[in-house]
C-alpha positions in Angstrom: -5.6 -1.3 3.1 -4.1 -2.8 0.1 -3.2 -6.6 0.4 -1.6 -7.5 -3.0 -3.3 -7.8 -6.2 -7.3 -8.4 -5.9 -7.4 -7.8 -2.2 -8.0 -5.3 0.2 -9.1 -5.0 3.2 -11.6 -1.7 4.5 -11.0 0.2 8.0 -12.9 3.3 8.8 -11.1 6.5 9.0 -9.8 7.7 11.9 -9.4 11.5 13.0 -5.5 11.6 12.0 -6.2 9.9 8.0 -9.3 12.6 7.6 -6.5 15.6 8.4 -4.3 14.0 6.2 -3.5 16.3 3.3 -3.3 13.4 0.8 -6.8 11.9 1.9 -8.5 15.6 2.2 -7.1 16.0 -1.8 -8.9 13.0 -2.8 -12.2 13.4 -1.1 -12.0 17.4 -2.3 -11.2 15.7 -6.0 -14.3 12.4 -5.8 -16.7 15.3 -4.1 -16.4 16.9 -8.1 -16.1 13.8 -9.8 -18.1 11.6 -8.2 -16.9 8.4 -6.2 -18.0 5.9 -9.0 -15.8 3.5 -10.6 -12.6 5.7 -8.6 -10.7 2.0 -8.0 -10.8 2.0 -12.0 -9.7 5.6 -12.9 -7.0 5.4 -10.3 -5.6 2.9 -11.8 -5.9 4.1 -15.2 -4.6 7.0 -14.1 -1.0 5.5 -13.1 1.9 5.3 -15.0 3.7 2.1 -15.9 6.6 1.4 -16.2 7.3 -0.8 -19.1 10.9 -0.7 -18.8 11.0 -4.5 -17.9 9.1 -5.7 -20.5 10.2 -3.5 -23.7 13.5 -5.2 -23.9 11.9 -8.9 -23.5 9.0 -8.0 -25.8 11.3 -7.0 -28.6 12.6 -11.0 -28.4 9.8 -12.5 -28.3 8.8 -14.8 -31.1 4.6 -15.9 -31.6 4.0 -19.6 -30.5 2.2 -20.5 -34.1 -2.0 -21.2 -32.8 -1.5 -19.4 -29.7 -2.5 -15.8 -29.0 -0.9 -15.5 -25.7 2.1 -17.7 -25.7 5.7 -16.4 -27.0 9.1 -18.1 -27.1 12.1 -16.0 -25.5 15.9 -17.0 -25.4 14.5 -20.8 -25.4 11.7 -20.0 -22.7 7.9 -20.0 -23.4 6.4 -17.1 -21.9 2.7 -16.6 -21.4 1.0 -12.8 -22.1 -1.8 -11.7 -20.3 -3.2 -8.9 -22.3 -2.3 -7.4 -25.5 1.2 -7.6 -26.9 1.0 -3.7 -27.4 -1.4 -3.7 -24.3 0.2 -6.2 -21.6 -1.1 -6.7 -18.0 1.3 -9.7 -16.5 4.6 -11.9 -18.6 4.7 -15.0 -17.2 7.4 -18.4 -17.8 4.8 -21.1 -18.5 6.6 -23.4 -16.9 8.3 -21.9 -14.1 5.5 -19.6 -13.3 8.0 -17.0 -12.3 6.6 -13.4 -13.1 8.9 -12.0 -15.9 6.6 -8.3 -15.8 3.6 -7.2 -14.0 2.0 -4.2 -14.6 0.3 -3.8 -11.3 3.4 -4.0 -9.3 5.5 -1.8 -11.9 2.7 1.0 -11.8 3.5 4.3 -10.0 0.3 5.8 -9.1 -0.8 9.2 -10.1 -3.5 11.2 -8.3 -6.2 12.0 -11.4 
């Protein structure tokens, strides 16, 4: 069971989530492609949404000695990530979450 980003928590299946198409796709699909690293190339196998964060990152304006800070409409914003590649947009000093890419992603089954 999914508890927000970086936890989870692991129940055993029951008869019901075994028949459940969704579940007997995935097992059919990790029984060919092996069950190694399969957190990892789910997740790289979603699709983000980046409409949040296109229009802010075409604003933003490098904080001179700082790789991951940006200013924006008077607010310094902190990247985590690449600027091409971003995970999370953050105010510095709010801490309010401008764009997250784990929350944004829509998962697709590989």
């Amino acid at each position: 069971v999914y508890l927000g980003p970086g936890r989870a928590e692991v129940f055993p299946p029951s008869e019901a989530d075994l028949a459940h198409p969704a579940l007997r796709q995935l097992r059919a699909w990790a029984k060919d492609h092996g069950w190694h690293s399969l957190a990892r190339r789910l997740f790289q196998a979603t699709q983000g949404d980046y409409s949040g964060y296109g229009p802010v990152e075409q604003e933003m304006q490098p904080i001179e000695g700082r790789r991951d800070a940006f200013t924006f409409r008077g607010r310094t914003l902190k990247l985590t990530g690449e600027r091409l590649d971003p995970r999370r947009l953050a105010d510095e000093d709010s801490g309010e979450v401008i764009w997250d890419r784990e929350r944004t992603a829509r998962p697709r089954f590989p």
